[in-house]
C-alpha positions as CSV (number, residue, x, y, z in Angstrom):
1,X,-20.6,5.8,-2.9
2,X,-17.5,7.2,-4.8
3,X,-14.2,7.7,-2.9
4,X,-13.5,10.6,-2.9
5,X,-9.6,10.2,-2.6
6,X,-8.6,6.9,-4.6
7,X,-9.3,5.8,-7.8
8,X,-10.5,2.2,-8.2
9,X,-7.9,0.2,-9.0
10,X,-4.2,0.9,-9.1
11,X,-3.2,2.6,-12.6
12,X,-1.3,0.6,-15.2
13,X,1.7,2.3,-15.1
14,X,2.4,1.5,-11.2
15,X,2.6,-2.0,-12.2
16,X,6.1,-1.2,-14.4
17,X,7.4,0.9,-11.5
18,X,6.6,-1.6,-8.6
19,X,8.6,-3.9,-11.1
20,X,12.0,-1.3,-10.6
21,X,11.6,-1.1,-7.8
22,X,11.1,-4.8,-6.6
23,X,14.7,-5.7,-8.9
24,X,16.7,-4.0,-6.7
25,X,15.2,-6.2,-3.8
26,X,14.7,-9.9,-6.0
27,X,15.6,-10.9,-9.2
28,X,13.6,-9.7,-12.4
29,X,11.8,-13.3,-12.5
30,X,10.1,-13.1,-9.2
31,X,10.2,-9.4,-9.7
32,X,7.7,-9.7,-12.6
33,X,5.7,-12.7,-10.6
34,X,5.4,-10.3,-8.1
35,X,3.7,-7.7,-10.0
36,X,1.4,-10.0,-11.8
37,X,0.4,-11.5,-8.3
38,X,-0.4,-7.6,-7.5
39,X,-2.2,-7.4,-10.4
40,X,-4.7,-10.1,-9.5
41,X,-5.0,-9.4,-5.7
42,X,-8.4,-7.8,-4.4
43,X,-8.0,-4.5,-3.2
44,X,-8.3,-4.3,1.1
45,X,-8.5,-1.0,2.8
46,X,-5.4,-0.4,5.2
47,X,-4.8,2.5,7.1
48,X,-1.6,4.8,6.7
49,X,0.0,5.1,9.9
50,X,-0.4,0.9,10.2
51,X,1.6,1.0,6.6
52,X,4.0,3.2,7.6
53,X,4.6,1.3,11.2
54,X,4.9,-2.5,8.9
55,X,6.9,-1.2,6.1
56,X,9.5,0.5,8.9
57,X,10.2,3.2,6.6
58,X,10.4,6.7,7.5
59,X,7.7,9.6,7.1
60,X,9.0,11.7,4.3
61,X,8.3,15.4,5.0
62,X,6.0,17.1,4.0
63,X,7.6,19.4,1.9
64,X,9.2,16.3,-0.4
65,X,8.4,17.6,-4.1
66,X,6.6,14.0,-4.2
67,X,4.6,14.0,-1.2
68,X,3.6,18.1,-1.4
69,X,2.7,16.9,-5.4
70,X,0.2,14.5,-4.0
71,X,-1.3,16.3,-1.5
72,X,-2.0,19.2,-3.8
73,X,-3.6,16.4,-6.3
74,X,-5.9,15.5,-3.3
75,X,-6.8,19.4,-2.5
76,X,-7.6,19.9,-5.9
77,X,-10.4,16.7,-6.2
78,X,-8.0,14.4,-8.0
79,X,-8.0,10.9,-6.9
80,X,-4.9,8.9,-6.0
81,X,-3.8,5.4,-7.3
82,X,-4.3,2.4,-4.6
83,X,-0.9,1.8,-3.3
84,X,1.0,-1.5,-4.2
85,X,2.4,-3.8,-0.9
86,X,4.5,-7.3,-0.5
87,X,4.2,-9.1,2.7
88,X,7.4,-9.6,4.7
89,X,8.8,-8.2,7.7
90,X,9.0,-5.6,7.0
91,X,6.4,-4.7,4.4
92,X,7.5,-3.7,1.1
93,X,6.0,-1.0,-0.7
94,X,6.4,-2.0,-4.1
95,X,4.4,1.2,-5.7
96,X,2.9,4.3,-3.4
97,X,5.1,5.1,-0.8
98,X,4.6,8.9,-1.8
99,X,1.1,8.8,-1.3
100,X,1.0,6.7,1.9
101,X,3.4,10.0,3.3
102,X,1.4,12.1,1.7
103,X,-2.3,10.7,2.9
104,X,-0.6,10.4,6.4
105,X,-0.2,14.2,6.6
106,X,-4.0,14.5,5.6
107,X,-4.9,11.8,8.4
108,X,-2.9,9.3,9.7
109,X,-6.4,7.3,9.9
110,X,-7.5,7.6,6.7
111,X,-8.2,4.5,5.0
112,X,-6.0,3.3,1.9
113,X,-6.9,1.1,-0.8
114,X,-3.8,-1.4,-1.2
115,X,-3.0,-4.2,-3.5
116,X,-1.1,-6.8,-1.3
117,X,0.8,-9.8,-2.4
């Protein structure tokens, strides 16, 4: 059965964004190595409040232009992209950190589909 929330796999423009967002944290090389090891990783089911609790990063309201933009996507039948995570203490969420807030407010239970490397 179809999920009715998440599309397959992540889209391929998350890839390029986990990248900017990893080179403020690493250098481009292992930035890059990164991604491509996100690219290759099997997808695992994680649930959002056990994201939000590794990564240590806050809840964003609900009203955050971002997070209000995904849950509408969700209320109107359109599927999300699997989220993108590093291991590390904490967790980094390389790509999806908008849609883990906004899937929280939906259910803080609800299964995600991740990417982790």
């Amino acid at each position: 059965m179809a999920d009715p929330l998440w599309k397959k796999d992540p889209e391929k423009h998350d890839f390029p964004a986990a990248v900017d967002y990893l080179e403020l944290l690493m250098s481009p090389h292992h930035a890059k190595a990164a991604a491509e090891r996100l690219k290759e990783a099997p997808t695992v089911q994680k649930k959002a409040k056990d994201i939000l609790r590794a990564s240590e990063l806050p809840l964003l309201p609900e009203d955050n232009v971002h997070v209000a933009d995904n849950i509408g996507k969700v209320r109107a039948g359109h599927k999300l992209s699997p989220v993108l995570l590093l291991r590390g203490q904490p967790l980094v969420i390389a790509d999806g950190y908008h849609r883990v807030c906004a899937v929280y407010y939906l259910s803080e239970d609800l299964e995600i589909p991740c990417r982790v490397g």
